[in-house]
PyMOL commands that place a pseudoatom at each C-alpha (Angstrom):
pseudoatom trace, name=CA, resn=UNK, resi=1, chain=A, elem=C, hetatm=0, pos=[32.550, -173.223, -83.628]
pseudoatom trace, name=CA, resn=UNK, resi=2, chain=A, elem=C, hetatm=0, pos=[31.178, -176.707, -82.549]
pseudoatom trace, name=CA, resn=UNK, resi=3, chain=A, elem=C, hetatm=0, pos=[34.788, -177.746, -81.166]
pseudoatom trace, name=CA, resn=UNK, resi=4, chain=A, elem=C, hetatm=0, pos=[34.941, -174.469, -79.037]
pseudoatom trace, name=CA, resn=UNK, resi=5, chain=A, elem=C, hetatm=0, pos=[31.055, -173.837, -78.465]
pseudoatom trace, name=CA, resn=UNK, resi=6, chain=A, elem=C, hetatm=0, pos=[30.158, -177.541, -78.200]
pseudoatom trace, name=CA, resn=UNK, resi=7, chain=A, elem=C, hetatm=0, pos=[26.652, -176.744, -76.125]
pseudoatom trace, name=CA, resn=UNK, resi=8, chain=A, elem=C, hetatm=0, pos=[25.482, -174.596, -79.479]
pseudoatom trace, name=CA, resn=UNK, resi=9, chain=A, elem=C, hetatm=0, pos=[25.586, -171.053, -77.691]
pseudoatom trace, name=CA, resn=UNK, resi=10, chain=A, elem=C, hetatm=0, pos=[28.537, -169.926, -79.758]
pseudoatom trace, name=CA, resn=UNK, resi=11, chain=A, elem=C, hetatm=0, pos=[27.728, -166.741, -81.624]
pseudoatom trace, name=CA, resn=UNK, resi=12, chain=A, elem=C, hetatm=0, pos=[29.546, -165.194, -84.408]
pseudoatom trace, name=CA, resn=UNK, resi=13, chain=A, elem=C, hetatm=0, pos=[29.921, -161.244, -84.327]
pseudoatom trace, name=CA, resn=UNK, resi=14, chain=A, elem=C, hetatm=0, pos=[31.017, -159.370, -87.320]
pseudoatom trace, name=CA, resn=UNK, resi=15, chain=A, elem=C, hetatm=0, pos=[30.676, -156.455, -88.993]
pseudoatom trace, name=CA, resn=UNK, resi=16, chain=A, elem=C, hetatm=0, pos=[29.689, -156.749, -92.572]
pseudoatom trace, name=CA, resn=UNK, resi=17, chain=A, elem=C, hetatm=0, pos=[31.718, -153.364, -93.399]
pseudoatom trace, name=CA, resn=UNK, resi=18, chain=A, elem=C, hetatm=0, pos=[32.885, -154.581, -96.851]
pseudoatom trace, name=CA, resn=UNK, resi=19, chain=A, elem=C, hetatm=0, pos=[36.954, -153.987, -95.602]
pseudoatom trace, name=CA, resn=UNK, resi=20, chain=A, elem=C, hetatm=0, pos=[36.506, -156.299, -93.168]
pseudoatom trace, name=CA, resn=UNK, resi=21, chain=A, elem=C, hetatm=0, pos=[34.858, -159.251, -95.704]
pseudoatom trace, name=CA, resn=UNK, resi=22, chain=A, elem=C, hetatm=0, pos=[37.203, -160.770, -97.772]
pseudoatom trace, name=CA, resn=UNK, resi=23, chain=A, elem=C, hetatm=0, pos=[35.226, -163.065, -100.245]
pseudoatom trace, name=CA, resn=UNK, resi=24, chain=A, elem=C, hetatm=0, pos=[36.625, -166.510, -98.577]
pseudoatom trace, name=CA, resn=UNK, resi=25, chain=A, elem=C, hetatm=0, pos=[35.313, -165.040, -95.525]
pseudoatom trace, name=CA, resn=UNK, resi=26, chain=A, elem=C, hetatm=0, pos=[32.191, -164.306, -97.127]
pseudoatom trace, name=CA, resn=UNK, resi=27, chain=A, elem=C, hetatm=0, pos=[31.888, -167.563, -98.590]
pseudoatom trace, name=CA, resn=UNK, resi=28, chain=A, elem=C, hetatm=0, pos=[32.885, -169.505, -95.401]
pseudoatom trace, name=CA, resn=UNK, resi=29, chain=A, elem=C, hetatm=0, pos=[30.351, -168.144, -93.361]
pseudoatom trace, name=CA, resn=UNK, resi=30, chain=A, elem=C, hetatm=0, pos=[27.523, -168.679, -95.947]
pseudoatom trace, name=CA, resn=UNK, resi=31, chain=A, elem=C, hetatm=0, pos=[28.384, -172.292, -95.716]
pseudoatom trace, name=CA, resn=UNK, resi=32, chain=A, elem=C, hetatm=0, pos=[28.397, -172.347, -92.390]
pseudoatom trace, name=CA, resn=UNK, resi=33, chain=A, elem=C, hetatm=0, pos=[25.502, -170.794, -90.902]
pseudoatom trace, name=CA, resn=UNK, resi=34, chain=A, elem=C, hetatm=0, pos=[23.642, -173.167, -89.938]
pseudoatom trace, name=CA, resn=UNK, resi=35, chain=A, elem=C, hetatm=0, pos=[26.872, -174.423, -87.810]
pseudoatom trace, name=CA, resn=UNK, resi=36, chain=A, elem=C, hetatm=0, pos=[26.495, -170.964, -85.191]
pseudoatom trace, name=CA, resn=UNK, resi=37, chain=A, elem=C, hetatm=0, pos=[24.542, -167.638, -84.527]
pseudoatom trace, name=CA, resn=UNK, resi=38, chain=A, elem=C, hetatm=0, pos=[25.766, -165.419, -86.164]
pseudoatom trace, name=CA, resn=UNK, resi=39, chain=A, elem=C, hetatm=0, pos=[25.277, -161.688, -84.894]
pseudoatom trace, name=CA, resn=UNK, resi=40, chain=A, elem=C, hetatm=0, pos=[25.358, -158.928, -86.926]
pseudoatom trace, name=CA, resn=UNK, resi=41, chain=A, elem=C, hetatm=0, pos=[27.386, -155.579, -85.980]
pseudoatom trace, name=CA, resn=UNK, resi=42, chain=A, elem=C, hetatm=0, pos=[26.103, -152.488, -88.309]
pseudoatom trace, name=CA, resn=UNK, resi=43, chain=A, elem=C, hetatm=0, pos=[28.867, -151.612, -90.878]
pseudoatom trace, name=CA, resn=UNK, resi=44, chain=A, elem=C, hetatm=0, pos=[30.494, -148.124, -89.951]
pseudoatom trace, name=CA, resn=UNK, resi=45, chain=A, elem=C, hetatm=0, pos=[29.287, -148.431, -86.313]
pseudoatom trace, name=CA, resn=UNK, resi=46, chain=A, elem=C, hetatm=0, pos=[29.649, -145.001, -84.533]
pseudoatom trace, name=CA, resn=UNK, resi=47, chain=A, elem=C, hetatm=0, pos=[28.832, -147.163, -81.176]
pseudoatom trace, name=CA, resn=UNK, resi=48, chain=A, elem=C, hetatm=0, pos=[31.546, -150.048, -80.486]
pseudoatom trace, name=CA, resn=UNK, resi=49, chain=A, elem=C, hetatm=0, pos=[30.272, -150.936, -77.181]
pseudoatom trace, name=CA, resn=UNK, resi=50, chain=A, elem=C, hetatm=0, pos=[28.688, -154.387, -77.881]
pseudoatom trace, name=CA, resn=UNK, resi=51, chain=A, elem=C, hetatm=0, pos=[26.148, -153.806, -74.307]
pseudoatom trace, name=CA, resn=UNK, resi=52, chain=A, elem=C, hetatm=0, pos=[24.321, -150.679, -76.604]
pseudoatom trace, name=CA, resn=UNK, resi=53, chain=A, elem=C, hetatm=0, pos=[24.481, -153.272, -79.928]
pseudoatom trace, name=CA, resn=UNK, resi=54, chain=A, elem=C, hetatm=0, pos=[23.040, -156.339, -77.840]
pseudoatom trace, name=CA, resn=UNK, resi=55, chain=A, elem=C, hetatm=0, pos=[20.325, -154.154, -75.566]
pseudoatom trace, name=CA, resn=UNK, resi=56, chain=A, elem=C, hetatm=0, pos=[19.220, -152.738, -78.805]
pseudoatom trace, name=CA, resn=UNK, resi=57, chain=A, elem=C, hetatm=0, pos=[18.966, -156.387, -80.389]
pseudoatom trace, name=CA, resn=UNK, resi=58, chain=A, elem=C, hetatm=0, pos=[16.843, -157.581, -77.242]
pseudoatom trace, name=CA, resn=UNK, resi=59, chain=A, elem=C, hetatm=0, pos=[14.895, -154.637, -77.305]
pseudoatom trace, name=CA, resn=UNK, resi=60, chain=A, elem=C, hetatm=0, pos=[14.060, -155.189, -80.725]
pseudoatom trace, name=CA, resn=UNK, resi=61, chain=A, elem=C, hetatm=0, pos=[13.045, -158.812, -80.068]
pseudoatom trace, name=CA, resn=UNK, resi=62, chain=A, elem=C, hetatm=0, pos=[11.146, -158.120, -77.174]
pseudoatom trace, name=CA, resn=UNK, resi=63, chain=A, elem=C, hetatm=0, pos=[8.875, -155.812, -78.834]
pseudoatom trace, name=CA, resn=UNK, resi=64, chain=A, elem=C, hetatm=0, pos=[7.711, -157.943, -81.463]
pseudoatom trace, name=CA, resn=UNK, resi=65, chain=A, elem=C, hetatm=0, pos=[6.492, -160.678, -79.028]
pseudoatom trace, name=CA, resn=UNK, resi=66, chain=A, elem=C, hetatm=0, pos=[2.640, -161.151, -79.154]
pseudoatom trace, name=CA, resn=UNK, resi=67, chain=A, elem=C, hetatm=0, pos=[1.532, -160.627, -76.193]
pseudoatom trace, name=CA, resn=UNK, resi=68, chain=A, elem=C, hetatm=0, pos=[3.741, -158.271, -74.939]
pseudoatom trace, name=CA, resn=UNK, resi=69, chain=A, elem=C, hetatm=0, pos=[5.406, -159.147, -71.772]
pseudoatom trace, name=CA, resn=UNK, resi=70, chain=A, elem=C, hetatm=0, pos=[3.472, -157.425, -69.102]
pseudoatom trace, name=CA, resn=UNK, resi=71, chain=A, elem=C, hetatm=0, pos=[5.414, -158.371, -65.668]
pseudoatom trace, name=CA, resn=UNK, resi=72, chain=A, elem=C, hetatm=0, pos=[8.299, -158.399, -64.465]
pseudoatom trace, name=CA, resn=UNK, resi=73, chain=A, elem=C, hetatm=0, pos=[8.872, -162.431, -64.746]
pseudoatom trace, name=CA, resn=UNK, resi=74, chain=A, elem=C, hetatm=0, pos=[7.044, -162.180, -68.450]
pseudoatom trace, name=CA, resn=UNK, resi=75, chain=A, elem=C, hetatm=0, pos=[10.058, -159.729, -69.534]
pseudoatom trace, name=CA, resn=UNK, resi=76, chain=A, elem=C, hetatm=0, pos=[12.689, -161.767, -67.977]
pseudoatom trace, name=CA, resn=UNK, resi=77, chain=A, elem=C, hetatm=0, pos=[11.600, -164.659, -69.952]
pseudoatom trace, name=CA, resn=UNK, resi=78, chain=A, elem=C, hetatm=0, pos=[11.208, -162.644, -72.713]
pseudoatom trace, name=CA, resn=UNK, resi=79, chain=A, elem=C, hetatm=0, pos=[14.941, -161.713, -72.516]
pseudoatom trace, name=CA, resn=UNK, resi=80, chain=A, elem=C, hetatm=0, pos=[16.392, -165.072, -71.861]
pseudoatom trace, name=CA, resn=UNK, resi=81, chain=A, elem=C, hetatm=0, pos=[14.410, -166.406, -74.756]
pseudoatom trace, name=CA, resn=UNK, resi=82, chain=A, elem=C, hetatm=0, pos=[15.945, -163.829, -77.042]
for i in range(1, 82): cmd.bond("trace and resi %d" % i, "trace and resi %d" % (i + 1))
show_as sticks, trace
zoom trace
């Protein structure tokens, strides 16, 4: 990840559907996590579009911010800062 991603915005998707994990894989990334981000897909995901997976992740973050973004600029940082 730090050959191909050498700026540190690399992220690692994968489902965690246990046919998809083989225990080296498992292991690997465990070791390695501190190396990438590593974003987690829901196991048995009726909804493979990543854009309803990553709005849903934002959304998510953006609502837990104290304060709560209240204009338009506030929620743009908000987003690029998630």
């Amino acid at each position: 990840m730090s050959i191909v991603h050498s700026d540190g915005l690399g992220q690692f998707q994968q489902d965690i559907a246990a046919p998809h994990a083989s225990r080296v894989d498992t292991k690997w990334v465990q070791e390695h996590s501190s190396d990438f981000r590593h974003f987690h897909w829901p196991p048995k995901a009726t909804e493979m579009n990543i854009i309803e997976v990553i709005r849903d992740a934002l959304l998510h973050a953006v609502e837990k911010r104290s304060p709560p973004p209240r204009t338009p600029m506030d929620l743009l940082t908000a987003l690029q800062d998630s």
